[in-house]
C-alpha positions in Angstrom: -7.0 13.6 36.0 -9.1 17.0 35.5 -10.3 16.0 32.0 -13.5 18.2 32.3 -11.4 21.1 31.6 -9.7 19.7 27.9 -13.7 18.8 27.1 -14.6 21.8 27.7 -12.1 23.7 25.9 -12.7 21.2 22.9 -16.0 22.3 22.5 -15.8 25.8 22.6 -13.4 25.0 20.1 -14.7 22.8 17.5 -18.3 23.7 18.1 -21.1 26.5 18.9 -22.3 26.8 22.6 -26.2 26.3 20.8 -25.1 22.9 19.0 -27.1 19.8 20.6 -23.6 18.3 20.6 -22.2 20.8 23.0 -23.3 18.5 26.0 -22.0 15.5 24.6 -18.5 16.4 23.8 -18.0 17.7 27.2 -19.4 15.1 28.7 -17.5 12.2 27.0 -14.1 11.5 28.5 -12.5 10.8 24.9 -8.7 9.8 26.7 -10.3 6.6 27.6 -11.5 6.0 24.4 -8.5 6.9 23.1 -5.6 5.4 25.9 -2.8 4.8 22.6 -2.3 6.2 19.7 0.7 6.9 16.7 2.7 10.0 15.9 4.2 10.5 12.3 8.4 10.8 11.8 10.8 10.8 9.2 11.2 6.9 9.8 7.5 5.7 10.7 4.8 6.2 12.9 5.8 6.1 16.8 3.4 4.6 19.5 2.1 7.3 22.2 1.0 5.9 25.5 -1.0 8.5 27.5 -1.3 6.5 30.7 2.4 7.9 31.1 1.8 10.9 31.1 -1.8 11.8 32.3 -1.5 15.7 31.5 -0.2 14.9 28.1 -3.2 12.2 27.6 -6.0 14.6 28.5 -4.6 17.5 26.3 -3.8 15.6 23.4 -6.8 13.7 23.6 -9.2 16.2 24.2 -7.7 18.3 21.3 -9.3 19.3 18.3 -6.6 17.0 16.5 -7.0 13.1 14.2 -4.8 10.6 16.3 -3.9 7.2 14.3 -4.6 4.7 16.4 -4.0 1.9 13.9 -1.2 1.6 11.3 -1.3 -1.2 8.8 -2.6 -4.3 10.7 -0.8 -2.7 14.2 -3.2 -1.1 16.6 -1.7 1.0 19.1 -2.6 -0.9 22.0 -0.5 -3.5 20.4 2.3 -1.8 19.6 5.3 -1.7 22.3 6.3 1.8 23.6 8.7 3.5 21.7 8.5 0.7 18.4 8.4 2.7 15.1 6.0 0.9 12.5 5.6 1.8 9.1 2.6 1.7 6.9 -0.7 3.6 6.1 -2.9 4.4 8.8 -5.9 2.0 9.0 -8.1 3.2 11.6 -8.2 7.0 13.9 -10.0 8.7 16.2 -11.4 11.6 13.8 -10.8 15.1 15.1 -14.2 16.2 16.8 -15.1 19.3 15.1 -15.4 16.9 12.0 -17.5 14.2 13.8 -20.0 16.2 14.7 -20.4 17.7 11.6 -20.8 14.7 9.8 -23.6 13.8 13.0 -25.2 17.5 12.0 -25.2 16.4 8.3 -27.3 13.2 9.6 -30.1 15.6 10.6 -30.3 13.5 13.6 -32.8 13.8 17.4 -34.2 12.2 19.9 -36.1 9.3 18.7 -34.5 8.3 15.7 -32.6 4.5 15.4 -28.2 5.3 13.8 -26.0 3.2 12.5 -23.3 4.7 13.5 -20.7 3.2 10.2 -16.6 2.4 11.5 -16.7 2.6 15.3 -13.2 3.5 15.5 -12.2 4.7 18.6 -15.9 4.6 19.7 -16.2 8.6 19.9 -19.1 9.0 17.2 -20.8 6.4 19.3 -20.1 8.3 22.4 -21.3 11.3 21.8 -24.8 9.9 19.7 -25.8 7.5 22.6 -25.5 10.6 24.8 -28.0 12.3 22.2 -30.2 9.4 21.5 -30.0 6.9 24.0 -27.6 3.9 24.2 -30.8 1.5 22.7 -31.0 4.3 19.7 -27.7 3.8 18.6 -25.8 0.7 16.5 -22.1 1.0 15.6 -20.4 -1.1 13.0 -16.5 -1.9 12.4 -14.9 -4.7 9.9 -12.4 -4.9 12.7 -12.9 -7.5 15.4 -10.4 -5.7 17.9 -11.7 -2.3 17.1 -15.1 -3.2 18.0 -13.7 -5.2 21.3 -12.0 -2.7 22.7 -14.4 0.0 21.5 -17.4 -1.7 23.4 -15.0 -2.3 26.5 -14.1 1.4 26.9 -17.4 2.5 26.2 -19.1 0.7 28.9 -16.5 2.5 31.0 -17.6 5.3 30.6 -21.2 4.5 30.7 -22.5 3.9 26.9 -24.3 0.9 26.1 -24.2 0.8 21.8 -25.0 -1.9 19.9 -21.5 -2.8 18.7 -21.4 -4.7 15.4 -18.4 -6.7 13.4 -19.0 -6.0 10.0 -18.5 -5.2 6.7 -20.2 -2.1 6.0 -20.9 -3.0 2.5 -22.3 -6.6 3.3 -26.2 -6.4 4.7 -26.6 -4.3 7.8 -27.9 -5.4 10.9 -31.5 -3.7 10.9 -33.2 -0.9 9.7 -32.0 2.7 10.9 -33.5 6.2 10.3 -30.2 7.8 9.6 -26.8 6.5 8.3 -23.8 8.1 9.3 -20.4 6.9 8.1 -17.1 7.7 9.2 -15.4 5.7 6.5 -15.6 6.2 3.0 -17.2 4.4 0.1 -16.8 4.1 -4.0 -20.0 4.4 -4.2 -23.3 4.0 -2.2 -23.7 0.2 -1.2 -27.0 -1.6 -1.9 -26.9 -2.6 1.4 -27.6 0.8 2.9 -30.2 1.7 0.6 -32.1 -1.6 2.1 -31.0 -0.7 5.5 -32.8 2.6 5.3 -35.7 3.3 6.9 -38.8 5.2 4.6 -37.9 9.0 4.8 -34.8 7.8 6.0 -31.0 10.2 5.5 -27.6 8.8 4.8 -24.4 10.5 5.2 -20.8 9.5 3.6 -18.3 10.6 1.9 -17.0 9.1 -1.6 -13.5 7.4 -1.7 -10.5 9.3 -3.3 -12.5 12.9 -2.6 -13.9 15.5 -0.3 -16.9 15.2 -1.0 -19.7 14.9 1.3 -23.0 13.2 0.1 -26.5 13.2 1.9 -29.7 11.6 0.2 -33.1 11.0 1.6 -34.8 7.5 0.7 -37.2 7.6 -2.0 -40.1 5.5 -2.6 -38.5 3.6 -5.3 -35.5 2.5 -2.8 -32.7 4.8 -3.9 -32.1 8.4 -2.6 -31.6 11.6 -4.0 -29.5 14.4 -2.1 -26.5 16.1 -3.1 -23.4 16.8 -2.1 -22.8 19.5 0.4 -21.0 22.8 0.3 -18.8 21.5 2.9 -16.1 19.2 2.9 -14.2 16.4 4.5 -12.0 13.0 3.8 -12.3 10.1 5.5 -10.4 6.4 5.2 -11.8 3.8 2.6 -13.8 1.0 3.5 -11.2 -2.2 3.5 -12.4 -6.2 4.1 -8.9 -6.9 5.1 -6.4 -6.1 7.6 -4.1 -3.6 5.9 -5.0 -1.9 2.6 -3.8 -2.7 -0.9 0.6 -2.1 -1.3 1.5 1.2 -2.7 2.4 1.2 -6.0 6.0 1.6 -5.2 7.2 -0.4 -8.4 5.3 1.4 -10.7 6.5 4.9 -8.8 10.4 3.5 -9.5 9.8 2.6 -13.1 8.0 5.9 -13.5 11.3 7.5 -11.6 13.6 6.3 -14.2 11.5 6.1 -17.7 10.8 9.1 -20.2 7.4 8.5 -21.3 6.0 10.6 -23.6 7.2 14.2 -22.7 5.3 17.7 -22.7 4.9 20.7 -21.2 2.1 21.7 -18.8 1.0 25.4 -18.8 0.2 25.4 -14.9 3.0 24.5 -12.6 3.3 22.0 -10.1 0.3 21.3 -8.1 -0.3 19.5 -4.7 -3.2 17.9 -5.8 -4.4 16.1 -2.2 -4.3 20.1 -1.3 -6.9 21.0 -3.9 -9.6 19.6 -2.7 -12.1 21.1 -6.0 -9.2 19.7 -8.3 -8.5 16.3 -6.6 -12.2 15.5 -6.0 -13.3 16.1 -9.6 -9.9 14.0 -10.5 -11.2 11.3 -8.4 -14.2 10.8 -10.1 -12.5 10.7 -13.7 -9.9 8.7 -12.8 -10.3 6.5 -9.6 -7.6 4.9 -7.6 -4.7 7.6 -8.3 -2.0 7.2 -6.1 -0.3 11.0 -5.2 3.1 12.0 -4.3 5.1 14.9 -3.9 8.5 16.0 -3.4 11.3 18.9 -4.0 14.6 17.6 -6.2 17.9 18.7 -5.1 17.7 22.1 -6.9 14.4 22.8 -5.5 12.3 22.1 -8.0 8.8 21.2 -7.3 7.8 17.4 -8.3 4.9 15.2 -8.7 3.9 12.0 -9.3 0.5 10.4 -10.2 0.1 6.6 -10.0 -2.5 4.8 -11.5 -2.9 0.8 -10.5 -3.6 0.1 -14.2 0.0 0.8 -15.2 -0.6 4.5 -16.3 1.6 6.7 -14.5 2.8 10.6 -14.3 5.9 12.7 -13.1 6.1 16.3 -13.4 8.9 18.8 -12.3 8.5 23.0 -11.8 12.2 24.4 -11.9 12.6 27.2 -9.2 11.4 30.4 -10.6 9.1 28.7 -13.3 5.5 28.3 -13.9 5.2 25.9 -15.8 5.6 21.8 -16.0 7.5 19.3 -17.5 5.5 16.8 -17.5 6.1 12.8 -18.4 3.9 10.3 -19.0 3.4 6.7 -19.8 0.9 3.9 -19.7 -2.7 3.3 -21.2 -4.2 6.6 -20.0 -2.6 10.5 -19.9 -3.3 11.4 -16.0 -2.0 14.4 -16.6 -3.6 15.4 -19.3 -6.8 14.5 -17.1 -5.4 17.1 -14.5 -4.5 20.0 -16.8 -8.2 19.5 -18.4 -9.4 20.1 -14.9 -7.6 23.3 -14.3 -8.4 24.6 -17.6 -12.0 24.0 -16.6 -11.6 25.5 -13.6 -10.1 28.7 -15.1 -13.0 29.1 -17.7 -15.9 28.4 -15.2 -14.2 29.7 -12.0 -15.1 26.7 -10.3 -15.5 22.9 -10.9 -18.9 21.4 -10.4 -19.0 19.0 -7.9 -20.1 20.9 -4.8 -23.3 21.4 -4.9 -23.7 19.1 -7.2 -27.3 16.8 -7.3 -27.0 13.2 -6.1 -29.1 10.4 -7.6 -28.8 7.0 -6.4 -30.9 4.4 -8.2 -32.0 0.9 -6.2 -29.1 -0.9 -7.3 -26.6 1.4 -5.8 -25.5 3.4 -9.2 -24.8 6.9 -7.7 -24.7 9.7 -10.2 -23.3 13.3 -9.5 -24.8 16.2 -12.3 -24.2 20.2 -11.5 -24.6 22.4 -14.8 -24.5 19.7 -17.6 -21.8 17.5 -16.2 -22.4 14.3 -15.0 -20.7 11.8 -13.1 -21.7 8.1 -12.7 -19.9 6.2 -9.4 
């Protein structure tokens, strides 16, 4: 297999010929990090094997592109060829471009210990150990088999990580001058802040947003930072195999009830699309569940799930541009939207990019940009 070709084409791709990381992406052979992986349908996710087809493999492999490589509590190396499994994906290889900007984020060079935070595929921990060294470099996974086969394939190709099962939350295994994490986090954990080296940088991104944070260590033992003008989403941390069920009673009873009825003067929005609006959203109301969908008119609908019980539908008719919105449980998520996009429309923007991050000893993180302020 010419696989030197794909890397190279990936990288002058996803990054600049000047970036430190242009050796390292086309020097890693990513298919063998990545041999199996899942492709979305209409009735589940479909196992790939690339062995099968070794010009398909490299391509797809050493494409710019996110392939799920986990679906539930199925990894792909488990799955048989062909079998259709349904479920939310649970683990990925990343698309590159997005790895190495979070590495970039991390501020990292030669000399400097990572912990490298959801091995995944093993790519992130790849392309660093190329950067910094192989005894530089610790990556961490909750998943036993991820970090198995992850430290298998990357001996292959001649990387020598320290590979950790872990929680990432729970008490890390040393000190490290820069945190990176792959996988997303409520908040920061106490954990990392002890984990952190004096002078030391953390990257992550907050659960249920796009929002990228980096903080420097302070003398106290928190951070300050803030969160970049940039953006990405990333999974959420889980201790288990699978994450929490949908909220697929709550989304029938909201199907079929009235609620309390209004009408919304914005129409229909994808929120997950809106990254400004669904990050700010986030923060005021975590755990929302989204859904979308068109009726048999073509209307425009929503749906906003909340796992306290509070739930939202809302419907655009063709032609319209406006809402009907209905609503029920303890809190008004819509209303929580609409105040959003009225904000939005009197500031012309919402403030959290940019926004200054705080994040006391104990972990509290707090957002503030202009007068608001938001405590994690």
């Amino acid at each position: 297999m010419d696989w030197k070709l794909h890397a190279a084409a990936l990288a002058a791709k996803a990054i600049h010929p000047l970036s430190p990381w242009w050796a390292p992406v086309t020097d890693v052979p990513r298919h063998v990090l990545v041999p199996r992986w899942f492709t979305p349908g209409a009735r589940g996710w479909t196992m790939v094997n690339g062995p099968a087809d070794e010009g398909a493999w490299a391509a797809a492999a050493h494409s710019d592109t996110t392939l799920v490589t986990r679906v539930g509590p199925v990894h792909a190396d488990q799955a048989v060829s062909g079998q259709t499994v349904s479920g939310l994906p649970t683990s990925s290889a990343t698309l590159p471009s997005l790895v190495v900007s979070m590495l970039d984020h991390g501020r990292l060079a030669p000399g400097m210990r990572l912990l490298d935070v959801a091995t995944g595929s093993g790519y992130s921990a790849a392309l660093t150990c190329h950067r910094l060294g192989d005894e530089m470099v610790t990556t961490l996974d909750v998943d036993a088999y991820l970090t198995e086969a992850a430290a298998e394939r990357l001996e292959r190709i001649g990387c020598h990580p320290d590979v950790v099962t872990a929680d990432a939350t729970a008490e890390l295994p040393g000190v490290f001058d820069r945190i990176v994490s792959m996988v997303s986090v409520p908040r920061i954990p106490v954990s990392w802040l002890r984990g952190l080296a004096p002078q030391g940088r953390l990257v992550t991104t907050i659960a249920g947003t796009g929002l990228i944070i980096t903080a420097g260590k302070t003398p106290d033992g928190g951070a300050t930072g803030r969160v970049e003008w940039d953006r990405a989403s990333f999974m959420a941390t889980r201790t288990g195999a699978d994450y929490p069920a949908q909220l697929d009673e709550l989304f029938a009873a909201g199907a079929e009830e009235e609620g309390e009825v209004s009408l919304s003067p914005f129409p229909v929005l994808n929120v997950m699309q809106a990254w400004e609006v669904w990050s700010m959203l986030s923060l005021m109301a975590p755990g929302i569940e989204h859904r979308t969908g068109t009726d048999e008119n073509g209307g425009r609908l929503t749906w906003m799930l909340h796992p306290d019980g509070s739930w939202a539908r809302a419907r655009t008719a063709p032609g319209e541009r406006t809402a009907t919105v209905h609503q029920g449980g303890p809190r008004r998520l819509y209303d929580l939207l609409d105040e959003i996009r009225w904000r939005w429309l009197e500031h012309g923007e919402l403030p959290v990019y940019g926004a200054r991050v705080t994040i006391s000893p104990d972990g509290e993180t707090t957002l503030s940009r202009g007068g608001w302020t938001a405590t994690l």
